[in-house]
VOKE-493246 format. One record per residue (C-alpha): residue in one letter; x, y, z; chain; residue number from 1. Coordinates in pm, whole numbers, plus 32768, in hexadecimal, padded with zeros to 4 digits. Layout:
N
<'A',<X,Y,Z>,'A',NUM>
...
END
This chain:
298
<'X',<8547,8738,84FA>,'A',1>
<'X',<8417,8715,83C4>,'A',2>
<'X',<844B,85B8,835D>,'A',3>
<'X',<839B,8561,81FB>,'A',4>
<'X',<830C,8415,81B3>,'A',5>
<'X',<8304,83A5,805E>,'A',6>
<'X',<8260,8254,8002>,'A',7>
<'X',<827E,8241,7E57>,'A',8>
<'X',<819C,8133,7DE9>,'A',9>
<'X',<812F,80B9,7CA6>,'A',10>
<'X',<8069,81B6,7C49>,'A',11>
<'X',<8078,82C9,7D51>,'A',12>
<'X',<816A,8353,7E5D>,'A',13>
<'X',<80C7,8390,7FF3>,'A',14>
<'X',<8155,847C,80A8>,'A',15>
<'X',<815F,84F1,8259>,'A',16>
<'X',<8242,8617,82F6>,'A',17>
<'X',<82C4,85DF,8460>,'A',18>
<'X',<830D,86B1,8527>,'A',19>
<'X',<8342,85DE,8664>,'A',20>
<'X',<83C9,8484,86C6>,'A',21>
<'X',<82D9,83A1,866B>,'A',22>
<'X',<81FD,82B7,8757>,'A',23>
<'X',<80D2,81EB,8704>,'A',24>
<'X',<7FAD,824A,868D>,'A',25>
<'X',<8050,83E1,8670>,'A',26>
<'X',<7F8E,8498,8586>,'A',27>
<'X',<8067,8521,8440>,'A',28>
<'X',<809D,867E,8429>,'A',29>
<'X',<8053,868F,830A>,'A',30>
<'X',<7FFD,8582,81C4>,'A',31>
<'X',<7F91,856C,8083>,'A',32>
<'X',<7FB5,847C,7F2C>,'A',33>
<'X',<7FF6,84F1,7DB8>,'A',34>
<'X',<7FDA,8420,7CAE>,'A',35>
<'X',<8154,83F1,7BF9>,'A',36>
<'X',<80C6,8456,7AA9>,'A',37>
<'X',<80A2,85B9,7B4A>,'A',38>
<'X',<8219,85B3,7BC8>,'A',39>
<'X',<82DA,8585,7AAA>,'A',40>
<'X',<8362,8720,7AA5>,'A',41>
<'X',<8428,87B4,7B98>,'A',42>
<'X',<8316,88C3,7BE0>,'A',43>
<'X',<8235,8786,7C4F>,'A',44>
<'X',<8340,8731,7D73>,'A',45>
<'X',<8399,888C,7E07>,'A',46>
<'X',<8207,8887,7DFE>,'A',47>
<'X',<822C,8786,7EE6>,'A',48>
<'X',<8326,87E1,7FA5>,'A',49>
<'X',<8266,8913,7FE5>,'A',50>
<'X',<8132,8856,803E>,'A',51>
<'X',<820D,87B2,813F>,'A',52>
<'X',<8283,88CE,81D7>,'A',53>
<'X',<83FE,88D6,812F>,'A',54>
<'X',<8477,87A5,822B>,'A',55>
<'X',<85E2,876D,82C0>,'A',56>
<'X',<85E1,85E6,8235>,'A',57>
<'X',<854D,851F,815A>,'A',58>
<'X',<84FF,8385,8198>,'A',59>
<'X',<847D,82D0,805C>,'A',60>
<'X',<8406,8178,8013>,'A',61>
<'X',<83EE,812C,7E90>,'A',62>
<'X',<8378,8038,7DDC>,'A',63>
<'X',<8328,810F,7CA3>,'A',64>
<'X',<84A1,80C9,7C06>,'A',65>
<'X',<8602,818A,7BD3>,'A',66>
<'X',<854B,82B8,7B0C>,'A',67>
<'X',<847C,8304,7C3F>,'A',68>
<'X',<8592,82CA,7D2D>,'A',69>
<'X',<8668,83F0,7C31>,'A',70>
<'X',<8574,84C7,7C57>,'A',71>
<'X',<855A,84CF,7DBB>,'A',72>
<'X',<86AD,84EA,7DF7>,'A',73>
<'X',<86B8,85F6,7CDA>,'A',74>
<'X',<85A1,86B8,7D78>,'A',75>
<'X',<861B,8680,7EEB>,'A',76>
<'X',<879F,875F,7E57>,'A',77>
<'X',<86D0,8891,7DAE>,'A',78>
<'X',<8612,88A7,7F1B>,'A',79>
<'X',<8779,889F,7FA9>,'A',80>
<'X',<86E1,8791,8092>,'A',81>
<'X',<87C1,8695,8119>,'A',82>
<'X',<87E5,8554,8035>,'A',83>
<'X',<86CE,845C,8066>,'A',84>
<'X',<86C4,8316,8114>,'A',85>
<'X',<8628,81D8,8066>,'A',86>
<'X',<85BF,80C8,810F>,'A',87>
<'X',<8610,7F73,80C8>,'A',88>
<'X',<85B3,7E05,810D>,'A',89>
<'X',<868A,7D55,81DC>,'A',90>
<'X',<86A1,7C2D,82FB>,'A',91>
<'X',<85E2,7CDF,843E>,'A',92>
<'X',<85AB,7E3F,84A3>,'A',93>
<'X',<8511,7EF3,85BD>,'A',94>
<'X',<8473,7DA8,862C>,'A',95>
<'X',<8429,7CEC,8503>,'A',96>
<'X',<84B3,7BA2,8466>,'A',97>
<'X',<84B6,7BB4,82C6>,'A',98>
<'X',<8416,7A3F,8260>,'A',99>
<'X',<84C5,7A46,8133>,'A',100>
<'X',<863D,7971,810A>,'A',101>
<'X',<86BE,7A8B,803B>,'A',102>
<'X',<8627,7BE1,80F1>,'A',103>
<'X',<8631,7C99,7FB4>,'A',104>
<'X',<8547,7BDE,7EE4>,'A',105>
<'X',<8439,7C4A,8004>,'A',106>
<'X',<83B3,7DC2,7F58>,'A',107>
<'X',<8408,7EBC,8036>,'A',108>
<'X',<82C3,7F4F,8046>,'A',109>
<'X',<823D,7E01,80F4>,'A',110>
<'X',<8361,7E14,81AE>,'A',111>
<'X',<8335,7F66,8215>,'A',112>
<'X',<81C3,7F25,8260>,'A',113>
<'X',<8204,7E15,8367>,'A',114>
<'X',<82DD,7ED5,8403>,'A',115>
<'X',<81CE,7FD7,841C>,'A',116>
<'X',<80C9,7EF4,846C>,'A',117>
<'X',<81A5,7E4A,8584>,'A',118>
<'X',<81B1,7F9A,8633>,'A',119>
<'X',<8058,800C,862C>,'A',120>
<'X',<7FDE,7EAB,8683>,'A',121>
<'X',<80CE,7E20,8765>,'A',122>
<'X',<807C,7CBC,87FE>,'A',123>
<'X',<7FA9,7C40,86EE>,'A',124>
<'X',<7FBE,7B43,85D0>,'A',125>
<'X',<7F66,7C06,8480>,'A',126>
<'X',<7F0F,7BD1,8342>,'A',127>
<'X',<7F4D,7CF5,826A>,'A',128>
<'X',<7E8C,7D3C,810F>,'A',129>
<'X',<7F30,7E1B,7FFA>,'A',130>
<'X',<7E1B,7E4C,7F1F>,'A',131>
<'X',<7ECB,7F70,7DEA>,'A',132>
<'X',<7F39,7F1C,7C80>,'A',133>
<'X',<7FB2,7D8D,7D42>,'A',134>
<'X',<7F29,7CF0,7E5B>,'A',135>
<'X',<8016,7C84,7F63>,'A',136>
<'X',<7FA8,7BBC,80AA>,'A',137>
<'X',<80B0,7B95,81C0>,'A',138>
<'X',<80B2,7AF4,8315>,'A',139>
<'X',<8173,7B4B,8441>,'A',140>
<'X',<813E,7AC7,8581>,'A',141>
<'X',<8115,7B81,86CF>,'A',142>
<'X',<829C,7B51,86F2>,'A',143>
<'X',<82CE,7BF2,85C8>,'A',144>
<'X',<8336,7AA5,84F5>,'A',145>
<'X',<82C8,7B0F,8389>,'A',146>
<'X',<825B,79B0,831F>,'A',147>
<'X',<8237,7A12,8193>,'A',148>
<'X',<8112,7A72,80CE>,'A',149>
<'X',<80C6,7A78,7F52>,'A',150>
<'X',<8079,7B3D,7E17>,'A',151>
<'X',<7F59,7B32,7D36>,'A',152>
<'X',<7F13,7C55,7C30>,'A',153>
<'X',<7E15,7D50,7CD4>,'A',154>
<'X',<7C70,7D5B,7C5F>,'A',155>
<'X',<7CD5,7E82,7B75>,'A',156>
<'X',<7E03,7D9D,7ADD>,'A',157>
<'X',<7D33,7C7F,7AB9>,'A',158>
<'X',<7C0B,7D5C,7A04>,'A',159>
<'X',<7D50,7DF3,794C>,'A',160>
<'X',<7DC9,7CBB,78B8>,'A',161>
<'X',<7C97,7C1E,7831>,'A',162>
<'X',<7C4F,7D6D,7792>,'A',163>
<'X',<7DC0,7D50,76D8>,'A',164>
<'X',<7DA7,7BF9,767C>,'A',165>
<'X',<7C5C,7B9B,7636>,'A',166>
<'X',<7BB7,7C8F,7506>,'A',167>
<'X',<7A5B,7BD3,7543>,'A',168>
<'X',<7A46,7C35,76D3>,'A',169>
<'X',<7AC6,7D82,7695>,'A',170>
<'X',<79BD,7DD3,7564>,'A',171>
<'X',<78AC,7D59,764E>,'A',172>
<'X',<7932,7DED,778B>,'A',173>
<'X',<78F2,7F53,76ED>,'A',174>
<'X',<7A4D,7F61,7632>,'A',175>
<'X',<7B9C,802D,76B9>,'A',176>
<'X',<7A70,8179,772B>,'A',177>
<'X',<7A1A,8094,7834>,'A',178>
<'X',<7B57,8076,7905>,'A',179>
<'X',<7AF1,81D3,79AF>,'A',180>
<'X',<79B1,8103,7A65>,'A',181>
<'X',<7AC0,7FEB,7AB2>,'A',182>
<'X',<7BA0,8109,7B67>,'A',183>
<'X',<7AA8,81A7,7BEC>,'A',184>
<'X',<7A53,8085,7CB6>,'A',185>
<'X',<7BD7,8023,7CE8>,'A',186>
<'X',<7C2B,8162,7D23>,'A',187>
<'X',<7D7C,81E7,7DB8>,'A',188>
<'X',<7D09,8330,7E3A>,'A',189>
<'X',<7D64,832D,7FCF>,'A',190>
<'X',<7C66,8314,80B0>,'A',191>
<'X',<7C90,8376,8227>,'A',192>
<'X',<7C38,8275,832A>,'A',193>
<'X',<7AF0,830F,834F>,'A',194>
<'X',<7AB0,8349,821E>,'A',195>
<'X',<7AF1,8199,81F1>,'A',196>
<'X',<7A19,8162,82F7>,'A',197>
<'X',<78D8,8225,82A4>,'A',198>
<'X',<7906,8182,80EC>,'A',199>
<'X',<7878,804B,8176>,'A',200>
<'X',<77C4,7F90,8057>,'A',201>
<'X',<7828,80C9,7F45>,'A',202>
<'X',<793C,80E1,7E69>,'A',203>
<'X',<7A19,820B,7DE5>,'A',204>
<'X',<78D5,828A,7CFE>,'A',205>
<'X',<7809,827C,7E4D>,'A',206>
<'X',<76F4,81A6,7DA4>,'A',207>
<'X',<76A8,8067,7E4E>,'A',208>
<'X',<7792,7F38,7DBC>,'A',209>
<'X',<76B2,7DED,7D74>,'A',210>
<'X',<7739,7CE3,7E8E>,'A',211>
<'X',<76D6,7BBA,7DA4>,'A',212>
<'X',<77C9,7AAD,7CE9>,'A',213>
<'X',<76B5,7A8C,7BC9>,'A',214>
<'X',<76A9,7BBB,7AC8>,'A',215>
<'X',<75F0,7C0D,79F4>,'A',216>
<'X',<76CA,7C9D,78CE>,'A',217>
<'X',<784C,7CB0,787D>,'A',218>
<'X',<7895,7E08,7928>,'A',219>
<'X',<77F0,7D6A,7A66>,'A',220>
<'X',<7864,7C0C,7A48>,'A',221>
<'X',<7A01,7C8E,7A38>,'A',222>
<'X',<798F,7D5D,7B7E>,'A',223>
<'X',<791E,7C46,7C36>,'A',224>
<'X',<79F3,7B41,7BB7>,'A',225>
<'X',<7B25,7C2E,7C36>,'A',226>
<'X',<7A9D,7C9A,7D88>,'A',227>
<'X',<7A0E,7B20,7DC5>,'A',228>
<'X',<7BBE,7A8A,7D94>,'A',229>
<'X',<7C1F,7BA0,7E77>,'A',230>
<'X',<7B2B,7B56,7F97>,'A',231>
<'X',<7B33,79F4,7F6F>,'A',232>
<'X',<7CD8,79F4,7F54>,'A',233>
<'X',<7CC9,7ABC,80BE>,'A',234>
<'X',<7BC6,7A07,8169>,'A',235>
<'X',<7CA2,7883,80F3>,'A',236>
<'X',<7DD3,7967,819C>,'A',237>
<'X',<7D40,79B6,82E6>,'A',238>
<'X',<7CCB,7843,82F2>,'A',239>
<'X',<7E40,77A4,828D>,'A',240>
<'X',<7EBB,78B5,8374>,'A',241>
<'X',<7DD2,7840,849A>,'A',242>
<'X',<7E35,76D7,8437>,'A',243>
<'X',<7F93,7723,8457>,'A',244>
<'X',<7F6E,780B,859A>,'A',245>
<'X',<7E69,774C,8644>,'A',246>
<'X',<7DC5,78A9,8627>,'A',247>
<'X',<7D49,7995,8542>,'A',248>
<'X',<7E22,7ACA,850D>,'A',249>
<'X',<7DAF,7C34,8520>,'A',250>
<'X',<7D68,7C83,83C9>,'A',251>
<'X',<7DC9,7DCC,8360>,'A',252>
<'X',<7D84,7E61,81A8>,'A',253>
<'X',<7E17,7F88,80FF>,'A',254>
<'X',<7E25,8015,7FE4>,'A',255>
<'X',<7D36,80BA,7EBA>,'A',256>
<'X',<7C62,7F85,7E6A>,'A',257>
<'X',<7C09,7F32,7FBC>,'A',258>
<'X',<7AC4,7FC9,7FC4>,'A',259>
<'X',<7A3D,7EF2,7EB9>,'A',260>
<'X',<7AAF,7DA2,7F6B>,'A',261>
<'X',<7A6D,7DE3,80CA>,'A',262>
<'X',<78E5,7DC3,80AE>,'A',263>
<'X',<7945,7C6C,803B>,'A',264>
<'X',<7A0A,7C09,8190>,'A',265>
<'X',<7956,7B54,82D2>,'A',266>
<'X',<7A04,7B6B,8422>,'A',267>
<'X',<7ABE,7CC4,8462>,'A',268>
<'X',<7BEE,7D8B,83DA>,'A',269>
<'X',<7C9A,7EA0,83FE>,'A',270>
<'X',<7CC7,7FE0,8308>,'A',271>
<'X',<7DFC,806F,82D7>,'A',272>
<'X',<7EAF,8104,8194>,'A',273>
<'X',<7FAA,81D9,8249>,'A',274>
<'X',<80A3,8099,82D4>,'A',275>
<'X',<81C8,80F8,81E5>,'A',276>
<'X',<81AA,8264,823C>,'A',277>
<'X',<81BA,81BF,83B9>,'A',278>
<'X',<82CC,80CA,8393>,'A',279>
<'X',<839B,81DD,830D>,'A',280>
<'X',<8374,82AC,844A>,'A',281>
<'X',<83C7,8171,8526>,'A',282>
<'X',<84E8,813B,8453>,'A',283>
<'X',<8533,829F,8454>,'A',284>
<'X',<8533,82BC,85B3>,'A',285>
<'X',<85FC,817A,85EE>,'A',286>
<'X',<876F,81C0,8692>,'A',287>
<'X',<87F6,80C6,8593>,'A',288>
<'X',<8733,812A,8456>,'A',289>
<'X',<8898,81AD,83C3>,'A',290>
<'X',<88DE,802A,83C8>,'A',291>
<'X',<87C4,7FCD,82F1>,'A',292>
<'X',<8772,8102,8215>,'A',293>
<'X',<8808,8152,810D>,'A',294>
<'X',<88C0,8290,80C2>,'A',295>
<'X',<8923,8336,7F51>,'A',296>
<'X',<8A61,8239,7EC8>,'A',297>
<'X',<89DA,8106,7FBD>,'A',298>
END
C-alpha cells in the first residue's frame, strides 16, 4: 500500500510516500514540501497527489487550522482516495508519555515529533528544537517521559514584530523591502540532511552570516539580536536539562531557521526536519493507531 505523509505547518505542508512498513532510519520513497500559499486550488492538490504517486492513504498532522484540514479532506474525495487520518495529541503512544495534564494542549506536531524522534533515537534523553514561524523546545527522556518544553516566537517573528510595532526600527532597518534579506536567512525552503550538513556557517542566500552579538546597523543588529535569544534560549535548555537529568540530552534542531542558529551552538546536535513526516509512519504502522487517530466524524 502508498501511504502519504502530510505534515501542514504554519506556513508550508512536507510531504513522504511509503510504500513499505516503516523501520528506522528507512529512506522515503518519495518527499517533497510546498508552500500552502501555492495549494489553495484544487489543481495544486491533484498536483500533489500526482507527485506522490496517486497513494492508497493519506496520514496528516496539521497545525495550519480547519481551512487546511477542508481542503485535504476535500482534495483526498476528488482523488477517490480513502478519507484521511489526522493525528492527534493525546496521553502516550507508540512509547511515549505526553508531559502535559491535559494531552491536547501539547501541539500535535511536537507530539508527533517525539514520537518520531523516540524511534529513530531510541535509548537516549533528547532535547528537540522546532525552529519555523515558533520555536518549541521539548524534552523526553530515554524512557520516553516527555518532561515539557516551551514556546518563544521564532528569529523571523521576533524581527517581525519589532518591524510592526516600532516605525523608528523598521525605517532604519531598511523599511517593509527588507523582510526578503530577513527570510532569506530564516528561510523555510527544505534542505536534505546533506544539504544541512555541508551550510555550515551560510545561510539560505549562501553568503557568510556575521557570528557577532555587536552590529553595526539596524538590519544587522535585528539579525543578531534574534539568532543570539535563540542560541542562548537552547544552550540555558541543554544546561537545565543536564541539571535535571544529571546529563546532557542529545540535542536534536529542525526546521527552516536552523541554519542561521546552529553556527551559534557549542557541544553537538543533531539535524533533522523530517520527525513529523517520521512519527506519522510509526504511528501509521502502529497495530493500535485506529485507537488514537482520528477518522472523518471523530
Amino acid at each position: 500500500m502508498k501511504l502519504l505523509l502530510l505534515d501542514a505547518g504554519n506556513s508550508r505542508l512536507k510531504w513522504a510516500l511509503l510504500r513499505k512498513p516503516y523501520r528506522r532510519r528507512q529512506e522515503f520513497a518519495a518527499q517533497g514540501a510546498v508552500e500552502l500559499t501555492a495549494l489553495r486550488s484544487p489543481i495544486a492538490w491533484a498536483r500533489l497527489f500526482r507527485a506522490a504517486n496517486n497513494p492508497d492513504l493519506i496520514y496528516a498532522c496539521n497545525v495550519a487550522g480547519t481551512t487546511v484540514e477542508r481542503q485535504i479532506r476535500a482534495a483526498s474525495r476528488r482523488a477517490g482516495l480513502a478519507a484521511p487520518h489526522f493525528a492527534h495529541s493525546e496521553v502516550a503512544a507508540a512509547g511515549v508519555r505526553n508531559g502535559y495534564p491535559e494531552p491536547w494542549r501539547l501541539g500535535v506536531d511536537r507530539w508527533v515529533g517525539l514520537i518520531g524522534a523516540r524511534h529513530e533515537h531510541p535509548g537516549k534523553d533528547l532535547c528537540l528544537v522546532g525552529l519555523g514561524t515558533a520555536m518549541t523546545i521539548d524534552l523526553l527522556t530515554a524512557r520516553g517521559r516527555h518532561l515539557g518544553g516551551s514556546i518563544v516566537p521564532g528569529p523571523r517573528l521576533m524581527i517581525e514584530s519589532l518591524l510592526e510595532h516600532t516605525a523608528g526600527i523598521r525605517r532604519r532597518a531598511g523599511g517593509w523591502a527588507a523582510t526578503p534579506g530577513f527570510d532569506r536567512v530564516f528561510g523555510v525552503v527544505s534542505r536534505s540532511r546533506a544539504d544541512s550538513a555541508r551550510a555550515g556557517r551560510r545561510g539560505r542566500s549562501g553568503k557568510p552570516i556575521r557570528a557577532g552579538l555587536f552590529a553595526r546597523d539596524t538590519h544587522a543588529g535585528l539579525l543578531a539580536g534574534a539568532r543570539h535569544a535563540c542560541a542562548a534560549l537552547i544552550e540555558h535548555a541543554i544546561r537545565e536539562a543536564r541539571d535535571q537529568l544529571s546529563r546532557r540530552p542529545q540535542l536534536i534542531l529542525a526546521g527552516g531557521a536552523a541554519d542561521a542558529i546552529t553556527p551559534l551552538l557549542h557541544g553537538r546536535y543533531w539535524r533533522e526536519d523530517d520527525l513529523v513526516l517520521r512519527g506519522l509512519a510509526v504511528l501509521a504502522a502502529d497495530t493500535r493507531t485506529p485507537d488514537r487517530i482520528k477518522s472523518p466524524g471523530a
